[in-house]
PAZAPA-4460 file (N, C-alpha, C; in steps of 0.05 Angstrom, whole numbers, plus 32768, in hexadecimal, padded with zeros to 4 digits):
% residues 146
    n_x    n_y    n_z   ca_x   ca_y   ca_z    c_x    c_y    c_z   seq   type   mol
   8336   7EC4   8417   8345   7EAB   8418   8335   7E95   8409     1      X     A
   8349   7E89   83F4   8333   7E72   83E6   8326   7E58   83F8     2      X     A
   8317   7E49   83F2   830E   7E32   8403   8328   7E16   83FF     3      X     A
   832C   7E10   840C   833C   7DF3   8414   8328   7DD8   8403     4      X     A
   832E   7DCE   83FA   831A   7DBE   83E4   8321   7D99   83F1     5      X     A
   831B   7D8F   83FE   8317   7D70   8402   8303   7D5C   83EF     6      X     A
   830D   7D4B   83E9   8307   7D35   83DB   8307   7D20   83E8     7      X     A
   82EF   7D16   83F1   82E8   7CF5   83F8   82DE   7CE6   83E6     8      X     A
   82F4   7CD6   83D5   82EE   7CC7   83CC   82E7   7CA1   83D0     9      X     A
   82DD   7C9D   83C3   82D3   7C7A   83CA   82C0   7C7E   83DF    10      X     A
   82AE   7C87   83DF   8296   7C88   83F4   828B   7C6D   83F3    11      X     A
   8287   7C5D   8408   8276   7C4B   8407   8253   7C56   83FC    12      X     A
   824B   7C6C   840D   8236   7C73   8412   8239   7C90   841B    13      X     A
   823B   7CA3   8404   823B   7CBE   83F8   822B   7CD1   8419    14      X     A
   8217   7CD2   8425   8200   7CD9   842D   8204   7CCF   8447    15      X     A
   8212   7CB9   844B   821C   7CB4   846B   822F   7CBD   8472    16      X     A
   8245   7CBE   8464   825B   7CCA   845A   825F   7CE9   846D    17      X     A
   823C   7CF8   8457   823B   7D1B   8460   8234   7D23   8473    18      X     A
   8223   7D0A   847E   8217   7D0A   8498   8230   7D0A   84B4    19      X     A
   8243   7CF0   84A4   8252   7CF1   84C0   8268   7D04   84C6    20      X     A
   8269   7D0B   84AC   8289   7D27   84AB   8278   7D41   84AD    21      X     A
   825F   7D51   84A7   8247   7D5F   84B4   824B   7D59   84D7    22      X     A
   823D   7D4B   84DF   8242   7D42   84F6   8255   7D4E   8507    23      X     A
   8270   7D3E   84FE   8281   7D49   8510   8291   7D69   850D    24      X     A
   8286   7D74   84F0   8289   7D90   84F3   8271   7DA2   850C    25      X     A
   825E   7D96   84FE   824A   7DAD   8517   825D   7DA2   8532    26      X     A
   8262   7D88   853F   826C   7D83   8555   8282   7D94   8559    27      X     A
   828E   7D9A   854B   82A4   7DB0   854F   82A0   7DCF   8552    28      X     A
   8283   7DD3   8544   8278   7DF3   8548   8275   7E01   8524    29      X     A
   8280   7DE3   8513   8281   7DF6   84FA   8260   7DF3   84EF    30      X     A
   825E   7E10   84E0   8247   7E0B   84CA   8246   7E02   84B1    31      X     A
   8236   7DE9   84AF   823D   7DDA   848F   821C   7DE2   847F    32      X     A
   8227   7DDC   8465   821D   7DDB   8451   8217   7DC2   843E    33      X     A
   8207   7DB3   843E   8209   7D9E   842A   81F6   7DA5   8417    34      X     A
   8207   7D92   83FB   81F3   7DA2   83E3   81EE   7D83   83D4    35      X     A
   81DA   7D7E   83D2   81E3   7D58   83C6   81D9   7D67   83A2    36      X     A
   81DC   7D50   8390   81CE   7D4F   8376   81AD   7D5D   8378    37      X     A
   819D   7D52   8385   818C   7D5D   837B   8172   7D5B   8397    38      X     A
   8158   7D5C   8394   813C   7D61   83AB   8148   7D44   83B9    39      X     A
   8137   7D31   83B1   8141   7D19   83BB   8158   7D11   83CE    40      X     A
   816C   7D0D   83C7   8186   7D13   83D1   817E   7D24   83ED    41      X     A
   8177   7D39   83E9   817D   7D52   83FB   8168   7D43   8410    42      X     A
   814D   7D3D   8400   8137   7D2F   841F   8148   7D0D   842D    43      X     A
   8158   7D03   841E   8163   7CEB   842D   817A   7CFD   843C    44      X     A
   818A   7D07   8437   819B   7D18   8454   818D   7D17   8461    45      X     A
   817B   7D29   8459   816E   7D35   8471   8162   7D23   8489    46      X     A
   8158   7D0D   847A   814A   7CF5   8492   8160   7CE6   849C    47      X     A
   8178   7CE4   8489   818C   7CD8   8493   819E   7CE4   84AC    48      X     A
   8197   7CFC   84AC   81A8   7D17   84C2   8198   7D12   84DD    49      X     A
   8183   7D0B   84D2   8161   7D07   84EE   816B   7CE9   84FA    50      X     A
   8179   7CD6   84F0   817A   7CBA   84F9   819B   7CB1   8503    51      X     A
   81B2   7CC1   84F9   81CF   7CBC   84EC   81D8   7CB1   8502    52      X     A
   81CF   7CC0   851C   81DB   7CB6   8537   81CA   7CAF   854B    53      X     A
   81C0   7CA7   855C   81AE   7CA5   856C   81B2   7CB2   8587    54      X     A
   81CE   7CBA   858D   81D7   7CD1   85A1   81E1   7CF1   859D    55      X     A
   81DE   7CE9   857E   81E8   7D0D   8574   81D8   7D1B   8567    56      X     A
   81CE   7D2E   856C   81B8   7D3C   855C   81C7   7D58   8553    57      X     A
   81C2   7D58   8537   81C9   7D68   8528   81B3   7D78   8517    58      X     A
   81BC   7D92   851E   81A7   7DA9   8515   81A5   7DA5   84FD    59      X     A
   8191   7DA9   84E7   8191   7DAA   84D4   8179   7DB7   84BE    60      X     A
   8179   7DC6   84AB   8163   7DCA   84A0   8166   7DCC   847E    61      X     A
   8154   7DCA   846E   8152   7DD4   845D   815A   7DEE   8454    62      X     A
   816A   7DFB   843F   8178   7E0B   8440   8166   7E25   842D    63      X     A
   814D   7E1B   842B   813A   7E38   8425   8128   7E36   8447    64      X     A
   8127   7E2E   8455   8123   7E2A   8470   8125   7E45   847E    65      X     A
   80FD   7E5C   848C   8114   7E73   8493   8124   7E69   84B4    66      X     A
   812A   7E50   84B9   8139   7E50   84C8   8157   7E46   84C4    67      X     A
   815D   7E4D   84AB   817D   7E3E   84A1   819B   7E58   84A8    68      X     A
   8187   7E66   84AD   81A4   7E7D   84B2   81A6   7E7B   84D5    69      X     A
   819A   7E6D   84E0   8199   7E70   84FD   81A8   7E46   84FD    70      X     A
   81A7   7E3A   84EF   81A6   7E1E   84F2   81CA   7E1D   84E4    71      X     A
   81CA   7E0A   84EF   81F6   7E09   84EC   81EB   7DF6   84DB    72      X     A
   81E2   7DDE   84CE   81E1   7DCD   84B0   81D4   7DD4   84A6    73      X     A
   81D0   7DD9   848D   81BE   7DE0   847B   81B7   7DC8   8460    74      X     A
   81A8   7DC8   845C   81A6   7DB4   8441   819A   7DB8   842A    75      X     A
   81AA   7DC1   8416   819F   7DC8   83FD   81AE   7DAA   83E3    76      X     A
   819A   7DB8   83CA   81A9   7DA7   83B4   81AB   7DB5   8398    77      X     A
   81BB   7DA7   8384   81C1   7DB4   8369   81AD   7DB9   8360    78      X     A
   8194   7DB3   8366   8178   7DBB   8350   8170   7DD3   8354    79      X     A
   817D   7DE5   8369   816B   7DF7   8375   8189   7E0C   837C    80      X     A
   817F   7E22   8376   8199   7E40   837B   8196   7E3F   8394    81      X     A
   81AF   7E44   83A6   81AD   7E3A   83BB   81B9   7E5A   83CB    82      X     A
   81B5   7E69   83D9   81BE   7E75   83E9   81C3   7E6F   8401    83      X     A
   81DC   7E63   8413   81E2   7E5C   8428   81E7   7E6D   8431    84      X     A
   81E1   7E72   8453   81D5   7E79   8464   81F5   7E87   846B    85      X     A
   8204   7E6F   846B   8226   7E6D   8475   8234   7E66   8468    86      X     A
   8257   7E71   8470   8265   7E5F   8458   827C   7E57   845D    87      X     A
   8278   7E41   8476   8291   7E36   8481   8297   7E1C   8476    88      X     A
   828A   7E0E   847A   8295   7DE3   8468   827F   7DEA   8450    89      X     A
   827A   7DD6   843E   8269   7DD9   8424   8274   7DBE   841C    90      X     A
   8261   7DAC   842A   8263   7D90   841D   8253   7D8A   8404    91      X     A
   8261   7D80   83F7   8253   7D7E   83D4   8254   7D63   83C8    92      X     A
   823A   7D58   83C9   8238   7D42   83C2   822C   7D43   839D    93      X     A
   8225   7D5A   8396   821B   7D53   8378   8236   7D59   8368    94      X     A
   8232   7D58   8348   8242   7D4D   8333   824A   7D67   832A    95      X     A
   823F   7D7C   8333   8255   7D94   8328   8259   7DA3   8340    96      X     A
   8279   7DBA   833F   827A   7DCB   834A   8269   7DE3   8353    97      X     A
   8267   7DE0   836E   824D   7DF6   837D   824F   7E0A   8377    98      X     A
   823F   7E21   8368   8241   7E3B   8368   8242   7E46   8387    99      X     A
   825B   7E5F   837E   825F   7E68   8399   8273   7E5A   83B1   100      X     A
   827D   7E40   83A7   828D   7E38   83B6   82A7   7E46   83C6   101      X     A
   82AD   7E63   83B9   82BE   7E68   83BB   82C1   7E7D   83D9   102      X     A
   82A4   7E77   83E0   8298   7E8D   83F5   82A9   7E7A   8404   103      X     A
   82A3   7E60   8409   82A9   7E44   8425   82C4   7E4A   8423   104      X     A
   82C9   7E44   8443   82E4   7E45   844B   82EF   7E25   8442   105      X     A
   82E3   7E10   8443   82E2   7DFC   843B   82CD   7DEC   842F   106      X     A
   82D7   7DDC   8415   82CD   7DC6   8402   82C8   7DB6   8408   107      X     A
   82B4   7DA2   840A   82B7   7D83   8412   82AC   7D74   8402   108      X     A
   82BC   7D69   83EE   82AB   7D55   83D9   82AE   7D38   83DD   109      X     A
   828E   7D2C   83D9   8295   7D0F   83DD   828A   7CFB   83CC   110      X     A
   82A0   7CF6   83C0   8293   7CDE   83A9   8293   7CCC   83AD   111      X     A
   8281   7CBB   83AD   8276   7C9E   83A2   828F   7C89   8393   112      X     A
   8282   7C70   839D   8297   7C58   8389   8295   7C4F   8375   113      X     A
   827C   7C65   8360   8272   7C54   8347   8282   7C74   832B   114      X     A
   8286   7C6C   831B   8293   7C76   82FA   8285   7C8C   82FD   115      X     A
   8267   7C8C   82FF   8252   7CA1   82FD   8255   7CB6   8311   116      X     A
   825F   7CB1   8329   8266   7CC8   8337   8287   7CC9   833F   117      X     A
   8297   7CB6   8335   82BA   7CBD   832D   82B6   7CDA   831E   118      X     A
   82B1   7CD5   8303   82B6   7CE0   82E4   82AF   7CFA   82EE   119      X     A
   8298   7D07   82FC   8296   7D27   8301   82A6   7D2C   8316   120      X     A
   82AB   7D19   8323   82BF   7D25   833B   82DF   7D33   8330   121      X     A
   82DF   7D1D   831A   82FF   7D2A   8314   8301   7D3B   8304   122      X     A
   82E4   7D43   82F9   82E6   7D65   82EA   82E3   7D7C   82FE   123      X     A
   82D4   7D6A   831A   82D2   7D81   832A   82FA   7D86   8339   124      X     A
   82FD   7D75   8338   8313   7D78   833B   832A   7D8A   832D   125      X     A
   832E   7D84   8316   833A   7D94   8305   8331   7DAF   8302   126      X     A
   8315   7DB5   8303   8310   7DCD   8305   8316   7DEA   8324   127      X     A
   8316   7DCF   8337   8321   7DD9   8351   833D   7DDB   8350   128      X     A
   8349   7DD2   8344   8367   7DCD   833B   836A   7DED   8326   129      X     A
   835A   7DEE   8319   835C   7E06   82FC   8362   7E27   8318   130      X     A
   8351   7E21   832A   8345   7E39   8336   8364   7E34   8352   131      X     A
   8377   7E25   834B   8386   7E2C   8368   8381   7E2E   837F   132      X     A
   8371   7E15   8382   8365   7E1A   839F   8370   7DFA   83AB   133      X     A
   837C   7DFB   83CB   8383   7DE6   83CB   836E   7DD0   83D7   134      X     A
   8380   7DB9   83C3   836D   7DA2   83C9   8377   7D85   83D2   135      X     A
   836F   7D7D   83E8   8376   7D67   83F2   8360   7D4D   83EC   136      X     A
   836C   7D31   83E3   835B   7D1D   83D8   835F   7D0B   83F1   137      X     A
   834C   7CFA   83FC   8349   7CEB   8416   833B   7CD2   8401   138      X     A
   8340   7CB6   8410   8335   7C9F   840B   8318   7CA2   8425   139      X     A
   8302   7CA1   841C   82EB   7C9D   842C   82F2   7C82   8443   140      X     A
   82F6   7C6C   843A   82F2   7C58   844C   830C   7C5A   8462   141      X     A
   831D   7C67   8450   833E   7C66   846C   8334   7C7A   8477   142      X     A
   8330   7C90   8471   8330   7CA5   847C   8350   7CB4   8474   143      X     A
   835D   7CAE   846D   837C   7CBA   8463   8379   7CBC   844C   144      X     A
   8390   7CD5   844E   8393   7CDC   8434   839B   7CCA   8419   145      X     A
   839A   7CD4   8401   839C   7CC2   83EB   83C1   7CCB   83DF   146      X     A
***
């Protein structure tokens, strides 16, 4: 079965964003995947996952970690071949389509409010579009669809 593809666009803040839709997947029992652009990126999640709530603690590790196949979030990025652990959500914050996306039952992409991260989103788009996979576009700040 292909993955279900979501689009959050207009992110105030890309990384709070993955944290709080992360969040409430583990709260539900799902296992996510976030993959940002690049090292950096991946170490601000990560501290940002350690601080996001002050009543919710969310599992999390590094996704060459040998504890990532036992851990429901994982955190990898585009600089680095990534073998996930699991392949239920696959939140994608970098500028191209994730290898292997096709494993996730679901997509979650979230772009930013600047040209520089519009302009790859809508090739990633079209390319998710090429491959027939469906895709729903959400406004970040409403939370409704577009």
């Amino acid at each position: 079965m292909p993955p279900r593809v979501q689009f959050y666009h207009n992110a105030e803040n890309p990384l709070s964003l993955a944290c709080e839709l992360a969040a409430r997947a583990y709260g539900s029992g799902r296992k996510v995947a976030l993959r940002t652009q690049d090292a950096t990126a991946a170490r601000q999640l990560d501290q940002l996952l350690w601080s996001f709530e002050q009543q919710a603690f969310v599992p999390h590790v590094m996704v060459g970690s040998p504890l990532a196949a036992e851990t429901p979030v994982v955190i990898g990025h585009a600089e680095a071949p990534n073998e996930w652990p699991h392949a239920e959500i696959l939140f994608n914050l970098a500028d191209d389509v994730p290898p292997g996306h096709e494993r996730f039952r679901m997509v979650i992409e979230i772009i930013g409010q600047n040209e520089a991260q519009k302009l790859p989103a809508r090739a990633r788009w079209m390319q998710y579009k090429q491959e027939d996979l469906p895709l729903q576009a959400f406004d970040a700040i409403r939370r409704e669809p577009l």
